[in-house]
mmCIF file of the C-alpha atoms, coordinates in Angstrom:
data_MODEL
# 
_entry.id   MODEL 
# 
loop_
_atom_site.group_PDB 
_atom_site.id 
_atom_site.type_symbol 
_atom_site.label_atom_id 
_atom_site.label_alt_id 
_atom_site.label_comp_id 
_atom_site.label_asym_id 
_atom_site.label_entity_id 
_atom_site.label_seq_id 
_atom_site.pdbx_PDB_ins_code 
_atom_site.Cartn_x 
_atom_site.Cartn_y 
_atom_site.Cartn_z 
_atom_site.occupancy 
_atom_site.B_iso_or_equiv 
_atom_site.pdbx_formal_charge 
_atom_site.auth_seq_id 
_atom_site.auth_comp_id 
_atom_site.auth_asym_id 
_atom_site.auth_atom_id 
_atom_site.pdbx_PDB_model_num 
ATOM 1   C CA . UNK A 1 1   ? -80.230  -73.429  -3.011  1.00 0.00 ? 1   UNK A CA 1 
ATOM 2   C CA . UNK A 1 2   ? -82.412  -76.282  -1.512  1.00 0.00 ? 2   UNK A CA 1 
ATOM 3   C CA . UNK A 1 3   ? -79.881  -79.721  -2.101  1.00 0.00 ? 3   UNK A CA 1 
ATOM 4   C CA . UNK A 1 4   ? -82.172  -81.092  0.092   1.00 0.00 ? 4   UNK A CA 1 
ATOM 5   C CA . UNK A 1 5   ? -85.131  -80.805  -1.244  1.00 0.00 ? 5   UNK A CA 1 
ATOM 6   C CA . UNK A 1 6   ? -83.667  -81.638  -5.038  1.00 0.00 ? 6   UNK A CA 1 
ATOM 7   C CA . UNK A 1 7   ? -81.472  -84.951  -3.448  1.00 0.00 ? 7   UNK A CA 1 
ATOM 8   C CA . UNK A 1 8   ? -84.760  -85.818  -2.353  1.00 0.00 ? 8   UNK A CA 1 
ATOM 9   C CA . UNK A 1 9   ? -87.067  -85.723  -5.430  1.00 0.00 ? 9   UNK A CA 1 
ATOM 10  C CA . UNK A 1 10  ? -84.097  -87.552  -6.993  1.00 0.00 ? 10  UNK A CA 1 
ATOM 11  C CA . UNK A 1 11  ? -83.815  -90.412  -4.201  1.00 0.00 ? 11  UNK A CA 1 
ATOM 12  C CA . UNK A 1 12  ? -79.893  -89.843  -4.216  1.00 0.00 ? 12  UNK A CA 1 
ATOM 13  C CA . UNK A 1 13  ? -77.463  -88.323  -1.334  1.00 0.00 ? 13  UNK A CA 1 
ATOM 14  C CA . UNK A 1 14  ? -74.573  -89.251  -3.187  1.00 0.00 ? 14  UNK A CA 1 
ATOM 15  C CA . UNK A 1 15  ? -72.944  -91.732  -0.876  1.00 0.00 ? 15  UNK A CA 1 
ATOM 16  C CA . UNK A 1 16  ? -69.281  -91.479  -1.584  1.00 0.00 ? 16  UNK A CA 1 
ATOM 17  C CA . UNK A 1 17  ? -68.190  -94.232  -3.971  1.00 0.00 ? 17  UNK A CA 1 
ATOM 18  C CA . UNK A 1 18  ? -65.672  -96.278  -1.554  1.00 0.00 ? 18  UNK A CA 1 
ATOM 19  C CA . UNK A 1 19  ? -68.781  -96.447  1.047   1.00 0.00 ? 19  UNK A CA 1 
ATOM 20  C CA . UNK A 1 20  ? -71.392  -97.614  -0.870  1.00 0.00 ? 20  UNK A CA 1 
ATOM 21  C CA . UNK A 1 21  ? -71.079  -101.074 -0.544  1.00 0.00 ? 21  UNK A CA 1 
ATOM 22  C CA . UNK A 1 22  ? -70.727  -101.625 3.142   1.00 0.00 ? 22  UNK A CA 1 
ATOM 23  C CA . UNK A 1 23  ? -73.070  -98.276  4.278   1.00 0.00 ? 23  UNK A CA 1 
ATOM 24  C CA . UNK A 1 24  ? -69.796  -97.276  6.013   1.00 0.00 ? 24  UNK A CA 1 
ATOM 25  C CA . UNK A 1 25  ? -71.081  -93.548  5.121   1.00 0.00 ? 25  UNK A CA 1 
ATOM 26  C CA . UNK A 1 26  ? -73.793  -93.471  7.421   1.00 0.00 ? 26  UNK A CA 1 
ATOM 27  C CA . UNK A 1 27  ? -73.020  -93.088  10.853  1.00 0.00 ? 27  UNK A CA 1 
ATOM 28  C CA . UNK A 1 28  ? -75.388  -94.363  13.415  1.00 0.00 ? 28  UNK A CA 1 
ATOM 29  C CA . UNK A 1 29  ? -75.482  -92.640  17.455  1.00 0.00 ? 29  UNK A CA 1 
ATOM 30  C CA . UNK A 1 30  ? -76.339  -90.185  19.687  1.00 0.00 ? 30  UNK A CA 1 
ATOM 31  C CA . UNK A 1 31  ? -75.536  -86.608  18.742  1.00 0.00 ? 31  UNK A CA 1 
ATOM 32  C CA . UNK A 1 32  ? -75.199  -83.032  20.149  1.00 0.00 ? 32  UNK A CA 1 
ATOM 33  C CA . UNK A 1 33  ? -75.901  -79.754  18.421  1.00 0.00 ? 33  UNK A CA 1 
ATOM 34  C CA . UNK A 1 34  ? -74.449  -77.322  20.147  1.00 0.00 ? 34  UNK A CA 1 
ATOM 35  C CA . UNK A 1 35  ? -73.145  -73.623  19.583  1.00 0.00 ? 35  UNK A CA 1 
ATOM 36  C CA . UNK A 1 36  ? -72.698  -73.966  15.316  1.00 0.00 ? 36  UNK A CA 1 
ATOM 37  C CA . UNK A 1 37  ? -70.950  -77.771  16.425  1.00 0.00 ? 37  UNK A CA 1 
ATOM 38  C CA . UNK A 1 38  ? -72.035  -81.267  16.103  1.00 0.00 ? 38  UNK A CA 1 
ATOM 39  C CA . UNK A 1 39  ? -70.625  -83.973  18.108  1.00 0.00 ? 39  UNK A CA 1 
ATOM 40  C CA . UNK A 1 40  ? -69.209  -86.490  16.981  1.00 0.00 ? 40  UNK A CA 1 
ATOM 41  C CA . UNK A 1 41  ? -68.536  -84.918  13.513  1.00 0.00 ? 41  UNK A CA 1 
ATOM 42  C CA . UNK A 1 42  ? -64.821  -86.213  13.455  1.00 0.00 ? 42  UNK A CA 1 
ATOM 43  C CA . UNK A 1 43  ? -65.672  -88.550  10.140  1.00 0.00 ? 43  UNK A CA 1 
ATOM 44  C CA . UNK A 1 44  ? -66.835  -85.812  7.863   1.00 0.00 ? 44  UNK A CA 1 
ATOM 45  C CA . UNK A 1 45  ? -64.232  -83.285  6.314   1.00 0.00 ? 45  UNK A CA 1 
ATOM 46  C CA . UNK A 1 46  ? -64.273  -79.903  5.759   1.00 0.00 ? 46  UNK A CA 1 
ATOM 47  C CA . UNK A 1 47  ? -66.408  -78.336  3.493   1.00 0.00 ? 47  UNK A CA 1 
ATOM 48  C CA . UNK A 1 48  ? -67.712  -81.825  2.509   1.00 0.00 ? 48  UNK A CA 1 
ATOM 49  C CA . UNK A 1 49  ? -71.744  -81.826  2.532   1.00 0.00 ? 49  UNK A CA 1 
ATOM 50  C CA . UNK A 1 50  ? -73.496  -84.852  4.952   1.00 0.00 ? 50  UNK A CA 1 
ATOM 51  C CA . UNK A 1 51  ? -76.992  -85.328  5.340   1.00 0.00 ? 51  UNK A CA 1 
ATOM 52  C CA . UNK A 1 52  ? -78.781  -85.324  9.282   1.00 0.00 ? 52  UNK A CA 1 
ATOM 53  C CA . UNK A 1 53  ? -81.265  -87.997  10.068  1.00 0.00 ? 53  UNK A CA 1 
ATOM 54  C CA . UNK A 1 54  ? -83.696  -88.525  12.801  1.00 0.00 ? 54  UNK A CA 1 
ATOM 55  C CA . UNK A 1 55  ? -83.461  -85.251  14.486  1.00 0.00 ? 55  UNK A CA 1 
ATOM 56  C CA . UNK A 1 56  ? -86.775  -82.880  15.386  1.00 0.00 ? 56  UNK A CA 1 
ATOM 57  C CA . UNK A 1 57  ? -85.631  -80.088  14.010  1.00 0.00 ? 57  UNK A CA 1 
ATOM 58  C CA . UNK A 1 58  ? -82.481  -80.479  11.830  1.00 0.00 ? 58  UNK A CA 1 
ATOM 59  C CA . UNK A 1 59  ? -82.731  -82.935  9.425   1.00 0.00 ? 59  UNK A CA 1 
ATOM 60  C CA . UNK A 1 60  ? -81.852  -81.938  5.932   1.00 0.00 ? 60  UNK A CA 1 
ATOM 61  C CA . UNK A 1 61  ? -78.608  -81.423  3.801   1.00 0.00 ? 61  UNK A CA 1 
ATOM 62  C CA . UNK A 1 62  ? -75.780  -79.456  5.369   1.00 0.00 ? 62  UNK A CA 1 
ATOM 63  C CA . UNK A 1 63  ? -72.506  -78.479  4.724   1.00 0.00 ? 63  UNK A CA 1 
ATOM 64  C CA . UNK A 1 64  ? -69.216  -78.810  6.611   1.00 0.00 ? 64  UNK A CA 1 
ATOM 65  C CA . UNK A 1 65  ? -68.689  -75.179  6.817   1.00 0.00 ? 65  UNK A CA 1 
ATOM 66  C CA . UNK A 1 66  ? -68.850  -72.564  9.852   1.00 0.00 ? 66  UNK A CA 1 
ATOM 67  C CA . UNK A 1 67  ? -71.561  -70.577  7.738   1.00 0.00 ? 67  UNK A CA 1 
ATOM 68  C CA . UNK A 1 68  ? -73.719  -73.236  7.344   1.00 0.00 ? 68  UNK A CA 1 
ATOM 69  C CA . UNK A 1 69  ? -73.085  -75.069  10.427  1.00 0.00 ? 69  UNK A CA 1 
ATOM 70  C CA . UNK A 1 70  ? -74.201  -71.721  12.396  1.00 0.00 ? 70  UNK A CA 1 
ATOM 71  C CA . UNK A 1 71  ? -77.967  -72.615  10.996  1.00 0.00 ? 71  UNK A CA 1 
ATOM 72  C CA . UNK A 1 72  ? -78.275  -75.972  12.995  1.00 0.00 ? 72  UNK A CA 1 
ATOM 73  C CA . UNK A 1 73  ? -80.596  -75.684  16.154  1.00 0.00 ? 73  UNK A CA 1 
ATOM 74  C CA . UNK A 1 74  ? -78.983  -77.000  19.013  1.00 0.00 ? 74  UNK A CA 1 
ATOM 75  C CA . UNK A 1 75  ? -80.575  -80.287  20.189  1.00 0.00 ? 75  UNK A CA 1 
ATOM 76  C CA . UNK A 1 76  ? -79.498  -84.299  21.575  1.00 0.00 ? 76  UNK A CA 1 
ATOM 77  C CA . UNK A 1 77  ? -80.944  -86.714  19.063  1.00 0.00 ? 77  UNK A CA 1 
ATOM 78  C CA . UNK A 1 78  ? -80.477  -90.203  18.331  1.00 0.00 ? 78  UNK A CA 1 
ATOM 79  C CA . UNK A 1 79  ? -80.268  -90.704  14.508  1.00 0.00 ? 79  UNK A CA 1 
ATOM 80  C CA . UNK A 1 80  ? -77.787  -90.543  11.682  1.00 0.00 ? 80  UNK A CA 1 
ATOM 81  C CA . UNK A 1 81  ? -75.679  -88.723  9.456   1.00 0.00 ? 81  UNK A CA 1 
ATOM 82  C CA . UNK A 1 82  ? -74.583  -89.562  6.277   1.00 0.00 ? 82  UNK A CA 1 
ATOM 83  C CA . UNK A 1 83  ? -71.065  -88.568  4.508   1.00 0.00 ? 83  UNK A CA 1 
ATOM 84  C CA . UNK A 1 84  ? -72.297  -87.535  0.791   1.00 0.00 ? 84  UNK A CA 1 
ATOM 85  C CA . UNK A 1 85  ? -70.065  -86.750  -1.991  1.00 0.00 ? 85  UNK A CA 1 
ATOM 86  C CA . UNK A 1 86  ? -71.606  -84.296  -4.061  1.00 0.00 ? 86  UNK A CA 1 
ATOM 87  C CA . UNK A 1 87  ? -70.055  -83.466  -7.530  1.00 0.00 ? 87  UNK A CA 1 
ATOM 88  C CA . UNK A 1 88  ? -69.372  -80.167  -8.450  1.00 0.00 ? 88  UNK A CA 1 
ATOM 89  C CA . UNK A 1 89  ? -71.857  -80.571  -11.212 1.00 0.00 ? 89  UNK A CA 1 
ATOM 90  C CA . UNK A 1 90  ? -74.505  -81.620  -9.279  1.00 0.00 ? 90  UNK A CA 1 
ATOM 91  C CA . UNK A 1 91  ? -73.972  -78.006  -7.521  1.00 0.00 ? 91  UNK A CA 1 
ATOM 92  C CA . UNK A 1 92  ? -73.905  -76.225  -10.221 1.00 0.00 ? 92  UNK A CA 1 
ATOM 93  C CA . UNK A 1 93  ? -77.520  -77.664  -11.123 1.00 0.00 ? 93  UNK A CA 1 
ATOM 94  C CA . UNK A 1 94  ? -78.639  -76.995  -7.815  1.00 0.00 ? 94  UNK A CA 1 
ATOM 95  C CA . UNK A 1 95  ? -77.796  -73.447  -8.743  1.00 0.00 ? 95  UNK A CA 1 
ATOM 96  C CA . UNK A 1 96  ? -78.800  -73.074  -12.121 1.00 0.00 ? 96  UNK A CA 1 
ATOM 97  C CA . UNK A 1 97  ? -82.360  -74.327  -10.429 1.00 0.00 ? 97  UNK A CA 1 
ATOM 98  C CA . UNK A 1 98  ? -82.198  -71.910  -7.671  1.00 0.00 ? 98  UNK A CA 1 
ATOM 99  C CA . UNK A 1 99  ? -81.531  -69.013  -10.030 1.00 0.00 ? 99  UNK A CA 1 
ATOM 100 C CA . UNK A 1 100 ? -84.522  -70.351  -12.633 1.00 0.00 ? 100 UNK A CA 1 
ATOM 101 C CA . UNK A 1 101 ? -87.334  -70.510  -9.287  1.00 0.00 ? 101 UNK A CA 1 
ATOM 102 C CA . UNK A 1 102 ? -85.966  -66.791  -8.045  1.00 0.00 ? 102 UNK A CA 1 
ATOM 103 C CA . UNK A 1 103 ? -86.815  -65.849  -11.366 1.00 0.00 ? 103 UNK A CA 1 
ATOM 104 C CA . UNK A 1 104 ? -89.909  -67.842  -12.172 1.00 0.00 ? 104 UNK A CA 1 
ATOM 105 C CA . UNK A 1 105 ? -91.596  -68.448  -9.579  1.00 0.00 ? 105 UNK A CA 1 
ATOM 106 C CA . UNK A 1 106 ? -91.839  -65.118  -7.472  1.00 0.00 ? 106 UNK A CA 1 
ATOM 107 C CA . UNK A 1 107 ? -94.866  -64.016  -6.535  1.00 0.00 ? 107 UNK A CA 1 
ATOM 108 C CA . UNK A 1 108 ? -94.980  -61.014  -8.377  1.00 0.00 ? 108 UNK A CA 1 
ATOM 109 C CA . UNK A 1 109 ? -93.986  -63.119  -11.927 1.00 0.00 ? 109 UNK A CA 1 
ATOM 110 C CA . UNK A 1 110 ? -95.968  -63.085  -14.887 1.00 0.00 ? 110 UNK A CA 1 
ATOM 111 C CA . UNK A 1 111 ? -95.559  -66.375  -14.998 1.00 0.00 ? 111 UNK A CA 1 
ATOM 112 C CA . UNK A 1 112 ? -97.250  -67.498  -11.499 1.00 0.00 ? 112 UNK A CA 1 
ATOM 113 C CA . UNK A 1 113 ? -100.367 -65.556  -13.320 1.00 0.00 ? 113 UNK A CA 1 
ATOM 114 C CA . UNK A 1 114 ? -102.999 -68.633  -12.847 1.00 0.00 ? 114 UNK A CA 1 
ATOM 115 C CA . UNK A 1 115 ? -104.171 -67.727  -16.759 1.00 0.00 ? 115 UNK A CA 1 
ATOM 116 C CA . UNK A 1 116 ? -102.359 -68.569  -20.251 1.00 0.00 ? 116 UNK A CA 1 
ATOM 117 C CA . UNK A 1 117 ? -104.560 -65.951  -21.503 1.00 0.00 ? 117 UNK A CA 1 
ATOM 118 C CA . UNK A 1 118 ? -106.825 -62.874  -21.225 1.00 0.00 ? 118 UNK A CA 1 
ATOM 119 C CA . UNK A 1 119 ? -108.962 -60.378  -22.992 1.00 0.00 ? 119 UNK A CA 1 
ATOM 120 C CA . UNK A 1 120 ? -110.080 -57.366  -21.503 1.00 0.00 ? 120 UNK A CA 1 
ATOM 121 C CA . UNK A 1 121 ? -111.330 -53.567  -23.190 1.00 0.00 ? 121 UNK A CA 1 
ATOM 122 C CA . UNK A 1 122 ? -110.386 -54.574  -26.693 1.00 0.00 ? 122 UNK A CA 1 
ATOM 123 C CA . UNK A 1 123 ? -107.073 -56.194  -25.930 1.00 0.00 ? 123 UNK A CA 1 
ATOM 124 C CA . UNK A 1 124 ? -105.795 -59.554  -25.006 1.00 0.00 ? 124 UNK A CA 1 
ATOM 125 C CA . UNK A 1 125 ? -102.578 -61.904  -24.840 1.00 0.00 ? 125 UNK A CA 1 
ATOM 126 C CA . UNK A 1 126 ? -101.944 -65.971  -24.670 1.00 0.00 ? 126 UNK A CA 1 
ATOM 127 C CA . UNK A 1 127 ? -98.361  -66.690  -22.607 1.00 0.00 ? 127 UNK A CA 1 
ATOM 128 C CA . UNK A 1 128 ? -97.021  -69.977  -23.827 1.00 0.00 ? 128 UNK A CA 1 
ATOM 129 C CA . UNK A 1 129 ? -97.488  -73.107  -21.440 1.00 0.00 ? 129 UNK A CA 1 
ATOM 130 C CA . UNK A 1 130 ? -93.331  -73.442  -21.065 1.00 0.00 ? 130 UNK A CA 1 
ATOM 131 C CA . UNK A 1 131 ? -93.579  -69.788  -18.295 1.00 0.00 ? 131 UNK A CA 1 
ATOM 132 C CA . UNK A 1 132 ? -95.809  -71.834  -16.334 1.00 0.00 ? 132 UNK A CA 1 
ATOM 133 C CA . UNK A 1 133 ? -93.243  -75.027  -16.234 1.00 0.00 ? 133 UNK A CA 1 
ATOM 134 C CA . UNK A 1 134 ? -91.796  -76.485  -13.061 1.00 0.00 ? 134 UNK A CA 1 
ATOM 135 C CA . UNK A 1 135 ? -88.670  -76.243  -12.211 1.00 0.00 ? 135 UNK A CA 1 
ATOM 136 C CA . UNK A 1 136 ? -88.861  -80.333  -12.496 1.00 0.00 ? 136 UNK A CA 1 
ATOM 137 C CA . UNK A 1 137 ? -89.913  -79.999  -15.682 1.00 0.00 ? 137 UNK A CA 1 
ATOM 138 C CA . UNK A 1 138 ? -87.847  -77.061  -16.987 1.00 0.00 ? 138 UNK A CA 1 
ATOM 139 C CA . UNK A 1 139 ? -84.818  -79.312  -15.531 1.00 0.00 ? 139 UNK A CA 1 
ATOM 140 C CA . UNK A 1 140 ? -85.859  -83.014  -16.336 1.00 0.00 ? 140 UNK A CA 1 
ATOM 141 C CA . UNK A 1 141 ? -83.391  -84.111  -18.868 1.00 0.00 ? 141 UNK A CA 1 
ATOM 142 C CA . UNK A 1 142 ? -80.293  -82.943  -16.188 1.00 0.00 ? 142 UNK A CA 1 
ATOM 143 C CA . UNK A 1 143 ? -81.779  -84.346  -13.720 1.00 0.00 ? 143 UNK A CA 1 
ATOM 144 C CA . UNK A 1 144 ? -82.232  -87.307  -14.790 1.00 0.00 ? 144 UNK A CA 1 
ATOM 145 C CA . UNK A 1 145 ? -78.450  -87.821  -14.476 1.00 0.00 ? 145 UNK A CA 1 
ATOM 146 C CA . UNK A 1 146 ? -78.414  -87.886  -11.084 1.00 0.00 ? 146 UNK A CA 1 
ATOM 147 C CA . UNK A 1 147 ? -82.091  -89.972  -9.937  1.00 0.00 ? 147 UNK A CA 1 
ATOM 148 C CA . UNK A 1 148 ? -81.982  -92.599  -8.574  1.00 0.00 ? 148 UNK A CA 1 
ATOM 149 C CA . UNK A 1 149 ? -84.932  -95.562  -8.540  1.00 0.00 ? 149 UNK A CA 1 
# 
């Protein structure tokens, strides 16, 4: 699941609510990325879900969990990272998309077939325009929940 990549397209990273005011979520410094750590990393709880800033080769969406935290490259960087706090249903979407792009959008897919219809030998076939949707566009209307302008 790519929360990254969908917090983006939607301009949110879900600063929690207390924080929003006063940008007292985003936390400004030097960091290290060492062995599945980051230093400091004191203000963000387990399992929560912060966002890395400024860094060559780790910025993104993370979570505060050994699996994921074993993913980060270790580097120094001077940047950010910002608390987020990410409802539950916001998750679920991110899966529901994840599961819809597996299916739709493998390479093998009927629907990633460049023509809505073909004739050949006698027989043809028309697919409707909805198989060849985005997953922006199959998802729109619970997305739009969450986007920010």
């Amino acid at each position: 699941m790519n929360i990254t990549g969908i917090c983006m397209d939607l301009h949110n990273f879900f600063p929690p609510v207390s924080k929003r005011a006063d940008k007292s979520y985003i936390h400004r410094g030097h960091f290290i990325i060492s062995g599945s750590s980051i230093a400091p990393l004191d203000f963000i709880k387990k399992n929560q879900y912060f966002r890395i800033v400024g860094s060559d080769m780790n910025d993104g969406v993370w979570q505060n969990t050994p699996d994921d935290l074993q993913n980060l490259i270790d580097e120094d960087f001077e940047g950010e990272i910002w608390a987020m706090a990410v409802p539950h249903s916001f998750l679920e979407l991110c899966e529901d998309i994840q599961k819809w792009r597996d299916k739709y959008e493998k390479v093998d897919s009927e629907n990633m077939s460049p023509f809505t219809s073909e004739s050949f030998g006698g027989y043809s076939y028309s697919k409707g325009s909805s198989n060849s949707m985005t997953w922006e566009a199959q998802f729109a209307s619970r997305l739009k929940t969450w986007r920010k302008i």
